[in-house]
C-alpha positions in Angstrom: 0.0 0.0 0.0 1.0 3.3 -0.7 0.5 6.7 1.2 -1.7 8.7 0.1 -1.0 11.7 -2.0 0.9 14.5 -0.3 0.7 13.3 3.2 1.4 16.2 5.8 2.6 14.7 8.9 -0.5 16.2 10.8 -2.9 15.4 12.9 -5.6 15.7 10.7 -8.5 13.2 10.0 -11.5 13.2 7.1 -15.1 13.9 8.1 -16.8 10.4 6.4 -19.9 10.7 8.5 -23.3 12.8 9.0 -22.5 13.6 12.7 -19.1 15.6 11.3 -17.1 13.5 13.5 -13.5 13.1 11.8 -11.7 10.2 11.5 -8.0 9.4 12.1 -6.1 8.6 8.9 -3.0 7.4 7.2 -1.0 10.5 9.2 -1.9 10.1 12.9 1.0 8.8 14.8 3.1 9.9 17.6 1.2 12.6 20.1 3.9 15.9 21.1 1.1 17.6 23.1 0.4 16.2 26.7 -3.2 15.1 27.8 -5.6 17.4 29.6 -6.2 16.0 33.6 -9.2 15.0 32.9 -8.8 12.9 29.8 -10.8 9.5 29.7 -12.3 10.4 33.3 -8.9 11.3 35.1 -7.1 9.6 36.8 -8.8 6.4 38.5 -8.6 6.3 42.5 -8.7 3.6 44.6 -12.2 2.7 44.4 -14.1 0.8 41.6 -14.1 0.9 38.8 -11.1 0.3 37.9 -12.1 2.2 34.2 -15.2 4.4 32.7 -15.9 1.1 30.8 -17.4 2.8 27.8 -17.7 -0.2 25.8 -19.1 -3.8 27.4 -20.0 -7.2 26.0 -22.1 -9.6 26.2 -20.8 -12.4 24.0 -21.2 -16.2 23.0 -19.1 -18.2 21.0 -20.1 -21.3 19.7 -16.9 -23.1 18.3 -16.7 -26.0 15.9 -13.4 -27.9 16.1 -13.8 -29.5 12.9 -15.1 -27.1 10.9 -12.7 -24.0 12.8 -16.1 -22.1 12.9 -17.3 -19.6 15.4 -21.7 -18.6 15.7 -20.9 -15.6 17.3 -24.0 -13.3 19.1 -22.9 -10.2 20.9 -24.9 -7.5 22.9 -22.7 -4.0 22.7 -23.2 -1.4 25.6 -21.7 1.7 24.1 -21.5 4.9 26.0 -21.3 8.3 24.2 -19.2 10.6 26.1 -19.1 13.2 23.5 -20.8 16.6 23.5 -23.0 15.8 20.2 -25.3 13.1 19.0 -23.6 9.9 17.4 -25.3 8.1 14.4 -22.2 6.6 13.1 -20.0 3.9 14.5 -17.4 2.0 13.4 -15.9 -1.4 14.2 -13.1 -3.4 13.7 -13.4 -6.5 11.9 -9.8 -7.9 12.2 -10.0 -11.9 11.2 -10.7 -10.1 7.4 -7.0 -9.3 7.2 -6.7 -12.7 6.7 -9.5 -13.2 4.2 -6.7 -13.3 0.5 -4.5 -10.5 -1.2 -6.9 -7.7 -1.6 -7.1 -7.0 2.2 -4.4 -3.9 4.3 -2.6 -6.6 5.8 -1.9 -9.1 3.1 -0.9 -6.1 0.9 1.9 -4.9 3.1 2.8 -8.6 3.7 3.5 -8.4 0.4 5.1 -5.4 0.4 7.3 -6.1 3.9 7.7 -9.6 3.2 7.1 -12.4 5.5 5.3 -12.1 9.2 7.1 -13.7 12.1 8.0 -16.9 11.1 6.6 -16.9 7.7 3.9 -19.1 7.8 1.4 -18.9 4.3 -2.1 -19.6 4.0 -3.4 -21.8 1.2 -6.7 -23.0 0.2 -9.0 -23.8 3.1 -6.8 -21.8 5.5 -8.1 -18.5 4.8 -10.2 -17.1 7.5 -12.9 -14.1 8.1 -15.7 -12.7 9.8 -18.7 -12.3 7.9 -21.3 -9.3 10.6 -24.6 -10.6 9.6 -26.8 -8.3 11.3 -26.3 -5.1 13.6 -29.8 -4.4 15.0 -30.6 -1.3 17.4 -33.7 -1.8 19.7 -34.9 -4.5 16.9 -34.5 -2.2 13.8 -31.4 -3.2 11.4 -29.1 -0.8 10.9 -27.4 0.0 7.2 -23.2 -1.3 7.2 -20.8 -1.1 4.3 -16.8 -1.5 4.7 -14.6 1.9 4.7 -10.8 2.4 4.5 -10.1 5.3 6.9 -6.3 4.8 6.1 -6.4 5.1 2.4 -6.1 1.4 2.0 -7.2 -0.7 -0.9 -11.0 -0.4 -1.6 -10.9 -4.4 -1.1 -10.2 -3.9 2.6 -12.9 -5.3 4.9 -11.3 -4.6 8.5 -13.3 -1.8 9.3 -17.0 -1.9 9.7 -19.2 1.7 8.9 -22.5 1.2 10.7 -25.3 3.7 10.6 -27.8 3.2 13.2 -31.6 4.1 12.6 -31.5 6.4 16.0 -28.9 8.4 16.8 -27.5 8.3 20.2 -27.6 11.6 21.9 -24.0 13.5 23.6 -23.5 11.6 27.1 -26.2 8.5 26.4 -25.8 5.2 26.1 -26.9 2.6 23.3 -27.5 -1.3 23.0 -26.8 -3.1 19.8 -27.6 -6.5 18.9 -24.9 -7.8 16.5 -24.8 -11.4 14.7 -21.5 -12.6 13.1 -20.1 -15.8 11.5 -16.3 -16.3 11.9 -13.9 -18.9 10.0 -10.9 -19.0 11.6 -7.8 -19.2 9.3 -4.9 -21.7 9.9 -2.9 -20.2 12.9 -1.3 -17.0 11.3 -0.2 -13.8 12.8 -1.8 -14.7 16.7 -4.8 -16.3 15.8 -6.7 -19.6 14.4 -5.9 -23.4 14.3 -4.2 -26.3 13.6 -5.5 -29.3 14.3 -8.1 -29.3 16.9 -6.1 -26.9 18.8 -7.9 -23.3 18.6 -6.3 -19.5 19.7 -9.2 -17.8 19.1 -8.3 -13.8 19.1 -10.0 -11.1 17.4 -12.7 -12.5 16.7 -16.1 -10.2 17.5 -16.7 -7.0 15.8 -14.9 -4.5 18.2 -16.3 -1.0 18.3 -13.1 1.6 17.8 -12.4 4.4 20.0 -14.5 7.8 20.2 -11.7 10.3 21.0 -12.4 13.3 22.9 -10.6 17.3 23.2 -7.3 17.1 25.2 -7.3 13.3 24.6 -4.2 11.9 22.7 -3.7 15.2 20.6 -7.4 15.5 19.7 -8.7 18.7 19.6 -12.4 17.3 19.1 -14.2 14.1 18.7 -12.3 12.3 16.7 -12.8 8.4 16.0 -9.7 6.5 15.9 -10.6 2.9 14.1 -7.5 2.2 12.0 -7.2 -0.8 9.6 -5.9 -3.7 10.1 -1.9 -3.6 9.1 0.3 -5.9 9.4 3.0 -4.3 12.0 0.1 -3.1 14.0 -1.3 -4.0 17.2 -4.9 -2.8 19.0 -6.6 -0.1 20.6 -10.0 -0.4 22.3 -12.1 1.3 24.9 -12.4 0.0 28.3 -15.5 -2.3 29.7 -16.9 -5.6 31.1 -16.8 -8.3 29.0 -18.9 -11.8 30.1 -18.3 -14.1 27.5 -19.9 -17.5 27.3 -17.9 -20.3 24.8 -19.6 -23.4 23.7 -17.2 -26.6 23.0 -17.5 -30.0 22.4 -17.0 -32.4 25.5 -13.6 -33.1 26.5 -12.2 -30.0 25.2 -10.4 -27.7 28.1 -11.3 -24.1 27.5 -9.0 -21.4 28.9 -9.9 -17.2 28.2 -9.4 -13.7 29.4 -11.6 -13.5 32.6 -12.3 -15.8 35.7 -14.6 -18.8 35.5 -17.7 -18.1 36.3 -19.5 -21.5 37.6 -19.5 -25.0 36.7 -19.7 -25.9 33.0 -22.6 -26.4 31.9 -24.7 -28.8 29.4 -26.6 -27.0 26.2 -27.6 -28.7 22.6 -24.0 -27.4 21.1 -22.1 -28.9 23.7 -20.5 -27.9 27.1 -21.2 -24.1 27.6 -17.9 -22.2 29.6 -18.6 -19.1 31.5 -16.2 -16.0 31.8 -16.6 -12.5 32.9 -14.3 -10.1 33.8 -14.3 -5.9 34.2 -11.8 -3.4 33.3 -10.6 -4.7 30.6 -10.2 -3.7 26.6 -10.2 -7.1 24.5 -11.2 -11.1 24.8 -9.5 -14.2 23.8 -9.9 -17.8 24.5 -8.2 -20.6 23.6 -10.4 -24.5 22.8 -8.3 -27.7 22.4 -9.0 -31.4 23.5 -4.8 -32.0 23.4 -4.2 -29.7 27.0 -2.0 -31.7 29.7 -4.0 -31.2 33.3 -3.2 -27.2 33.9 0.1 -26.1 36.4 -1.0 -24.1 39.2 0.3 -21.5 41.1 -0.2 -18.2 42.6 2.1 -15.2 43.7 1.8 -13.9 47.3 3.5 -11.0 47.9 4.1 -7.0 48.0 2.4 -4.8 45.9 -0.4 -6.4 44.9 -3.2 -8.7 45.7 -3.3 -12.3 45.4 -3.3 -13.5 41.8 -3.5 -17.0 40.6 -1.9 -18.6 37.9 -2.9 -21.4 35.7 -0.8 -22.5 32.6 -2.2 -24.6 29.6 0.5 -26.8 27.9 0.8 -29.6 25.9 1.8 -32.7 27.7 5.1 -33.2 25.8 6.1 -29.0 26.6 6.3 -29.8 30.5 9.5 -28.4 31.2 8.7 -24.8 29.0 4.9 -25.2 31.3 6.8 -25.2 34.2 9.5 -22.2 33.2 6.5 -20.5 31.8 4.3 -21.1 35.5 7.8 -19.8 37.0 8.5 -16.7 34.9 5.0 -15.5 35.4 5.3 -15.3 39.2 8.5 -13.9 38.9 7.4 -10.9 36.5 4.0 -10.6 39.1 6.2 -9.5 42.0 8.4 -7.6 40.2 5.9 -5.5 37.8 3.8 -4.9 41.2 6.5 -3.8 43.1 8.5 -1.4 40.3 5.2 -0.1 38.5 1.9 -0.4 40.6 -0.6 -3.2 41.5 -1.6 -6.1 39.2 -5.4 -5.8 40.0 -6.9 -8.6 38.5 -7.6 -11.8 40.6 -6.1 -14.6 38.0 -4.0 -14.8 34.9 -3.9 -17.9 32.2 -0.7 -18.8 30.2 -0.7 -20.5 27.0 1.9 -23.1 25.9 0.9 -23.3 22.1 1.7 -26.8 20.6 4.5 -28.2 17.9 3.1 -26.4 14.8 1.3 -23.7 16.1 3.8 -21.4 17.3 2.1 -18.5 15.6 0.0 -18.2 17.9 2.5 -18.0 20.6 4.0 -15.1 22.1 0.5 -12.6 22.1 -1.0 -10.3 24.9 -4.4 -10.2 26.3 -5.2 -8.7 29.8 -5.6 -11.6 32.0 -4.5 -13.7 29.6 -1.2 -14.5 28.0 0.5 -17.0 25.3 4.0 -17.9 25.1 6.0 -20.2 23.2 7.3 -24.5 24.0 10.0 -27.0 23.4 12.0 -29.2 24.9 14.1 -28.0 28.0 17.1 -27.1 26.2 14.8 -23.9 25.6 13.8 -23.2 28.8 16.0 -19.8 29.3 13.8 -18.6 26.0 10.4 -19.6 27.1 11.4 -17.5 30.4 12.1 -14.1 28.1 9.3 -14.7 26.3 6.8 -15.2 28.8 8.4 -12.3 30.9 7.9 -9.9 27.4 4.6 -11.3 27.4 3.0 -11.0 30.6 4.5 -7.4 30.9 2.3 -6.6 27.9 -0.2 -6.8 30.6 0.9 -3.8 32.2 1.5 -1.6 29.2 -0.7 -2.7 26.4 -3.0 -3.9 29.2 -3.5 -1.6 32.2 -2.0 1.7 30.5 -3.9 0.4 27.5 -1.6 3.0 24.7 -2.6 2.9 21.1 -0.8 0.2 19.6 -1.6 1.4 15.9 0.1 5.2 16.0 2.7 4.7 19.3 3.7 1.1 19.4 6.8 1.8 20.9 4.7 2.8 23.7 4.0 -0.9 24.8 6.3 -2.9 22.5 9.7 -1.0 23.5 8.8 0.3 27.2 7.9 -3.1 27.8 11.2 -4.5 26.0 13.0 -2.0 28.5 10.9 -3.0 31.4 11.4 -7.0 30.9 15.5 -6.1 30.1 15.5 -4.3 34.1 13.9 -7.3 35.7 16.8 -9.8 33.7 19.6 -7.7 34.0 20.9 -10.0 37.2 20.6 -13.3 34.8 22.3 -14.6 31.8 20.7 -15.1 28.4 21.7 -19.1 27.9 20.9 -21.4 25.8 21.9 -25.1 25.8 21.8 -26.8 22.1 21.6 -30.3 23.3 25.4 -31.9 22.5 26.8 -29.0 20.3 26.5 -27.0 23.9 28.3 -30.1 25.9 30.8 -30.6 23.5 31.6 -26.2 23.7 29.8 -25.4 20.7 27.2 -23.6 22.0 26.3 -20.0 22.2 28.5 -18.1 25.2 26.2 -16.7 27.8 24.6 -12.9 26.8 23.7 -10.0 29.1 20.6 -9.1 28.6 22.1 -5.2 27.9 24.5 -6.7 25.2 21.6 -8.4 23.6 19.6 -5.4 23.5 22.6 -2.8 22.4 23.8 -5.7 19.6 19.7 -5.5 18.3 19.1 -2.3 18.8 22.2 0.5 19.0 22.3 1.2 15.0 25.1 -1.2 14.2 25.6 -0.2 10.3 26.7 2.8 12.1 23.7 5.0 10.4 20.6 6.8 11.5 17.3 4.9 11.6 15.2 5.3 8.6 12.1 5.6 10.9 11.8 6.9 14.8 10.7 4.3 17.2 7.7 6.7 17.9 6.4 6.5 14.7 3.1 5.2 13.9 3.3 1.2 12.7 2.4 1.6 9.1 4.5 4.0 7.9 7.6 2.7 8.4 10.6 2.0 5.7 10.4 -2.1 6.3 10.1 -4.9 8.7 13.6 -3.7 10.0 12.7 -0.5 11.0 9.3 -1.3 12.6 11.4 -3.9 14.8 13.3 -0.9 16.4 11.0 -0.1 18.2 11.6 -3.4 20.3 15.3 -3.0 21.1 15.9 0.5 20.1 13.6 2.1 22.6 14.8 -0.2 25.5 18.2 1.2 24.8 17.4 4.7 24.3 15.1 4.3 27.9 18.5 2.9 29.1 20.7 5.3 28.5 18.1 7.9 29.5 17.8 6.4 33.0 21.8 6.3 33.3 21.7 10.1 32.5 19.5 11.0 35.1 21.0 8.9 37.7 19.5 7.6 41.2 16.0 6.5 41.3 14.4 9.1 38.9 12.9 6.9 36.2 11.7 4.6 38.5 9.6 7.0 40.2 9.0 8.2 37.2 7.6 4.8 35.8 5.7 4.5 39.4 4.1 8.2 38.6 3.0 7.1 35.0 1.4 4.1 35.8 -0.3 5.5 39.2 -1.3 8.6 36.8 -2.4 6.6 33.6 -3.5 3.2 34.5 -7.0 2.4 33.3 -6.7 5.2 30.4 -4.6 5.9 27.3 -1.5 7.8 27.5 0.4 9.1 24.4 4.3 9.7 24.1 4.0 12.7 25.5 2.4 11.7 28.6 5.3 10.0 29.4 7.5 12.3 28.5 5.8 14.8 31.5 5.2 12.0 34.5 8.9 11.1 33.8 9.8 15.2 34.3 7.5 16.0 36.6 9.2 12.9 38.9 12.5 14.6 38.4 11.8 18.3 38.1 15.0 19.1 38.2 16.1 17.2 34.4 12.7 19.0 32.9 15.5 20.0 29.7 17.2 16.5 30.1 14.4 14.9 29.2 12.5 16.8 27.0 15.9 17.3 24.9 16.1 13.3 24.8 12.8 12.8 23.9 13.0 15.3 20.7 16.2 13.7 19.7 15.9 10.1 20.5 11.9 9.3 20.6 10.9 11.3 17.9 13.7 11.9 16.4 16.7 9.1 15.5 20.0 11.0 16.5 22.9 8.9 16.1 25.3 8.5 18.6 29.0 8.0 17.9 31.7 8.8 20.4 35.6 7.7 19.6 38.8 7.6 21.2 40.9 8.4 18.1 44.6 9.0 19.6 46.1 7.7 22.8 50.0 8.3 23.3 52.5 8.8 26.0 56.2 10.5 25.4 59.2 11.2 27.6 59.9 14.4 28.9 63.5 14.6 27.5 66.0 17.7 28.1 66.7 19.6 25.1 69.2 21.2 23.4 69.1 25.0 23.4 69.3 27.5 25.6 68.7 27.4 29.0 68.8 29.2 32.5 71.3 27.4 34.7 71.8 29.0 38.5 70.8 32.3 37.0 72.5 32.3 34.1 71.6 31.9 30.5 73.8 29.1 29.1 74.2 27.1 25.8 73.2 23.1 26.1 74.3 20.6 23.2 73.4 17.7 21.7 75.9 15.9 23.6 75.2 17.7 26.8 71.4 16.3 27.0 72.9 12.8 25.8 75.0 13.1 28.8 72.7 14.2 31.3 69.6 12.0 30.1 72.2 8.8 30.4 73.4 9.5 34.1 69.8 9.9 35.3 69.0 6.6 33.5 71.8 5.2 35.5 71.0 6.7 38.8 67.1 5.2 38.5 68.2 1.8 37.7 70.7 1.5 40.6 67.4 2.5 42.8 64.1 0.9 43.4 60.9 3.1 42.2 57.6 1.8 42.4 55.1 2.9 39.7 57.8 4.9 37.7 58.5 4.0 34.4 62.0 6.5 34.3 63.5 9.5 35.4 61.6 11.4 33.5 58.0 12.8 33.3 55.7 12.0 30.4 53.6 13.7 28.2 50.2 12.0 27.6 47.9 12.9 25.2 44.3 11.6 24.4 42.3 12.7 21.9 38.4 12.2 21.1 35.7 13.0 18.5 32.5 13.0 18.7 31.0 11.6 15.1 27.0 12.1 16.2 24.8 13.6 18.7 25.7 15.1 21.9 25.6 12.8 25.0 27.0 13.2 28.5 30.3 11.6 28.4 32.9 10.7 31.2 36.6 9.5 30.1 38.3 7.2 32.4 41.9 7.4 31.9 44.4 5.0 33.8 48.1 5.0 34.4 50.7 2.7 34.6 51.4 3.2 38.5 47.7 2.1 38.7 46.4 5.9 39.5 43.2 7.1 37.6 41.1 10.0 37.0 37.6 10.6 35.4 37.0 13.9 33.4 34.0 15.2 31.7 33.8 15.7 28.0 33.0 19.5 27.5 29.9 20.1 26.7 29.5 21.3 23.1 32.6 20.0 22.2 32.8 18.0 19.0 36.9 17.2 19.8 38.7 17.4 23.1 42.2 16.5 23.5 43.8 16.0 26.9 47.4 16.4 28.1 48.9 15.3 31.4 52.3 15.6 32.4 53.1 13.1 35.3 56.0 10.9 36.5 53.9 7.8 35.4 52.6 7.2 31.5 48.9 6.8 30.5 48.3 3.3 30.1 44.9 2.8 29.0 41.5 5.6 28.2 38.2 4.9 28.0 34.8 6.6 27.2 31.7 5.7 29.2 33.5 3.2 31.6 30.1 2.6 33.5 28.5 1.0 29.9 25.4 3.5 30.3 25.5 4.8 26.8 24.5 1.8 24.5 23.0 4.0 21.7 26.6 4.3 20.5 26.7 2.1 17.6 30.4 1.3 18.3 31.8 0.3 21.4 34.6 -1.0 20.1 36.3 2.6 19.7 35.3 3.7 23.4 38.8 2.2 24.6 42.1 2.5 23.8 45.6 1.1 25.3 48.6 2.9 24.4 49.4 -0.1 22.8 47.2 -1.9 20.2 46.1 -5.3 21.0 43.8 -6.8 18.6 42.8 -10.4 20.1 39.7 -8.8 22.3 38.2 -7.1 19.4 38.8 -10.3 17.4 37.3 -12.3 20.2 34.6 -9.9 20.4 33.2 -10.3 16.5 33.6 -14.1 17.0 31.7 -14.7 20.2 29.0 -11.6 18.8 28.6 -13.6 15.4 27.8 -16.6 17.3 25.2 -15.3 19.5 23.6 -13.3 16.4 23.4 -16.4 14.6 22.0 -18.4 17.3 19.5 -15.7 18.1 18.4 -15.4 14.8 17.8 -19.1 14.1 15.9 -19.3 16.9 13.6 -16.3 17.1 13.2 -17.4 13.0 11.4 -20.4 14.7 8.9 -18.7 17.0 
């Protein structure tokens, strides 16, 4: 797909409705302009709810294994907290991105290439969702399909409905809404294979009625985006009660907590789940579940939560890491960002085969990724990265179509804190045994090899762009591994504990709503007042902007301090000193320092040490440790505005070594290697370096090819 013409960058949207509502297109991504106070409510107390829950459901699924069918019914409560009446509504119907070419999605899969691990639907596979009837208080209301991002007029992922009443500024509406779902083979988070079932995104899902001082809106604004293939969801807040009708002896696991005992209807076995305060469904239906793991995490910060996880039988060992991981990311979400305020959460092991369905976030409700124990260390990242979805796309609920980097990459940042302590390892069965395998990773190195601009150029796109317009694949994956490093080095610049109370002011502040960039940007300053221009300066240049960063040592050398001829003043008078007078001289005081001892000396004579930097990129803070060779050090500040410095001591002892950011907290800079430098070269580190790197790349790459 391409843009359409002469896109300005804006904020703009197209009117495309009666009630002169705009709504957001092709241009609407990252938000400069902070949130009023009291946008989506304010901020939530203590008490309940937990949300304004502007959009709730009343849903029932009736699945058919065989036929990977859903008879869908759902009764929408939609509340209207604009100032005008609303005739015009729009929905997202997501399973049509996988209906064949002509939808957003397939056309930038063709475009961007393959989707995760690749896999292609062929005949039978394709799936949909075909709205049969949206009814208001019994009358039909008119539907037709609408591209509000200037995709192809063949896209069917967003529904137009024009109901027969409008409903008036601050009322509320019930619609009754029929739909037919065929799931597609499991693709891109959802569908089957086999009889197993993942069965997400599924019900036409009303979009998102944007109000003034919310997001960057200035009015009412609806924000229902196609379907594209880098992008993720948005969605109001509300209850959802869900009932989902299996065959016997299938286990059913979804969003929400149980509600009852199963119970018997003509379909089959009918599975009850409700749940408030939250933004999006999912279930899962297979008759190939081991009996579920249990457990439950106890601690600070929090209430109790419990923890099931469904896994095949053969994927015991990634159940069990995946049961572990989850308990582990409860106590330390709840005590670095707030409370986890949901009573249960449900982990999902996919099987051999259906990996694509792995490694997806729902609130309450999770799936990760299996395989024999030799992966273990992986299911444990992923699962981590997964459940603390929960907290970002979940509870801070951002828009995952124009700020992705707002979940995807403060997450990746987030799950990279809680690892830091642990090594990233992977045993490969008897490559690993016989020292083959990949050497153990910090989780920092992994992040600055992925995501500090290796090629040593800017990135095409900024990680806050929207996740659309982007220049490939590649540069939609910064916003992963690129933001965790930029929120890295930001956090080492400020020092102490200011982004963490900063993180603890944004979630206290947005939980339950839907912040923008920017509203991180000002609960980050306004928890460290004091490094307002700090972080406002790194947000322009590293959020939404894609300033490189390249620091160098480029000259490290230490001379003797020698007489010379010429010259001189000797006992007050001026006297002429030859060649052979300084030969003299400097061989008698070589003589004298060998017959003594001296301790951290390297001669009788001072030396002059010079080091000299250049800064190839954007301005950071830099320190430059230099050390000498009687084991004395000092650590100096690189001027600021300074694109070269060059330093000169004169002491008894020589430089030995120099190096720039000796405490590793700048890992934009896309080459550490040139950070140090020994007066004398040795090249077997750097060596050693590329070989073990090349082997971790390759190791990663084969393996996250496989997810």
């Amino acid at each position: 797909m391409t843009a359409p013409a002469d896109p300005t960058g804006s904020r703009s949207a197209e009117v495309d409705n009666a009630d002169g509502i705009p709504v957001a297109g092709w241009e609407a991504g990252a938000v400069r302009r902070a949130s009023a106070q009291d946008a989506w409510g304010g901020q939530r107390g203590d008490g309940a709810p937990l949300s304004d829950r502007v959009a709730s459901y009343e849903l029932r699924a009736v699945v058919d294994p065989v036929k990977h069918t859903v008879e869908g019914t759902e009764k929408l409560h939609w509340k209207n907290r604009s100032d005008r009446a609303v005739r015009t509504l729009y929905f997202h119907t997501y399973l049509n991105g996988f209906a064949g070419p002509g939808s957003t999605w397939m056309t930038e899969k063709a475009r961007f290439g393959q989707f995760r691990s690749g896999v292609d639907l062929e005949a039978g596979q394709w799936g949909y969702i075909d709205v049969q009837s949206v009814a208001q208080g019994g009358r039909a209301a008119a539907m037709r399909y609408v591209q509000p991002d200037g995709g192809p007029p063949t896209d069917r992922s967003v529904l137009r409905v024009d109901l027969p009443e409008a409903i008036p500024a601050g009322g509320e509406a019930s619609l009754d809404i029929k739909f037919h779902d065929q799931l597609p083979r499991v693709t891109a988070r959802t569908g089957w294979f086999g009889s197993y079932h993942l069965v997400a995104q599924w019900f036409p899902k009303i979009g998102v009625l944007e109000l003034a001082g919310e997001r960057g809106a200035e009015g009412p604004r609806w924000n229902v985006h196609e379907f594209h293939m880098h992008s993720e969801f948005y969605a109001d807040w509300g209850s959802y009660d869900l009932e989902i009708v299996a065959p016997r002896g299938f286990t059913v696991g979804s969003v929400g907590g149980r509600v009852g005992e199963p119970r018997e209807a003509p379909e089959g076995l009918v599975h009850h789940f409700h749940q408030d305060d939250v933004h999006d469904v999912a279930f899962t239906v297979w008759d190939g579940f081991a009996p579920p793991l249990r457990g439950g995490y106890d601690g600070p910060g929090s209430p109790h939560v419990d923890v099931q996880v469904l896994y095949p039988p053969e994927y015991d060992s990634s159940g069990r890491a995946a049961l572990q991981a989850t308990i582990d990311a409860l106590r330390y979400f709840s005590q670095t960002l707030g409370p986890y305020p949901y009573k249960q959460v449900t982990v999902v092991v996919p099987p051999f085969n259906a990996t694509e369905s792995g490694g997806m976030e729902y609130e309450t409700f999770f799936t990760s990724i299996g395989g024999s124990d030799a992966v273990d260390a992986l299911v444990r990242y992923v699962t981590v990265h997964e459940f603390g979805h929960g907290y970002f796309m979940g509870l801070l609920a951002s828009n995952e179509f124009e700020e992705p980097f707002l979940d995807e990459g403060i997450n990746e940042w987030w799950d990279s804190r809680m690892l830091e302590n642990e090594q990233l390892t992977f045993d490969l069965g008897w490559p690993s045994r016989l020292g083959f395998g990949p050497p153990p990773l910090h989780i920092w190195d992994f992040q600055w090899t992925t995501g500090s601009n290796l090629p040593g150029r800017p990135l095409a796109d900024p990680i806050a762009g929207n996740s659309w317009h982007r220049m490939s694949s590649g540069t939609y994956g910064a916003v992963y591994a690129h933001t965790a490093v930029v929120m890295h080095d930001l956090e080492k610049q400020l020092g102490g504990d200011a982004i963490a109370r900063g993180m603890k002011l944004y979630y206290a502040r947005w939980h339950h709503r839907h912040p923008s960039a920017a509203d991180l940007r000002e609960a980050l300053v306004d928890a460290a007042p004091d490094a307002a221009e700090t972080i406002r300066r790194w947000f322009d240049q590293q959020v939404y902007g894609a300033d490189l960063v390249d620091d160098a040592i480029d000259e490290v050398t230490s001379e003797e301090i020698l007489p010379q001829p010429g010259r001189v003043e000797n006992d007050g008078k001026i006297v002429e000193r030859t060649a052979d007078d300084v030969a003299r001289e400097v061989a008698d005081r070589r003589a004298a320092f060998d017959r003594e001892r001296h301790d951290g000396t390297d001669g009788p004579f001072p030396f002059r040490s010079v080091i000299r930097t250049q800064r190839h990129a954007a301005e950071v803070p830099q320190t430059l440790l230099v050390e000498f060779a009687d084991g004395s050090a000092v650590r100096l500040a690189w001027p600021v505005g300074e694109r070269w410095h060059r330093w000169v001591f004169e002491k008894p002892a020589r430089v030995k070594q120099a190096r720039l950011d000796p405490a590793g907290s700048i890992l934009l800079d896309v080459n550490k290697l040139d950070d140090g430098r020994t007066r004398e070269s040795h090249h077997l580190p750097a060596v050693r370096l590329a070989a073990d790197g090349t082997t971790w790349l390759e190791t990663l790459l084969s393996l996250v090819s496989s997810l």
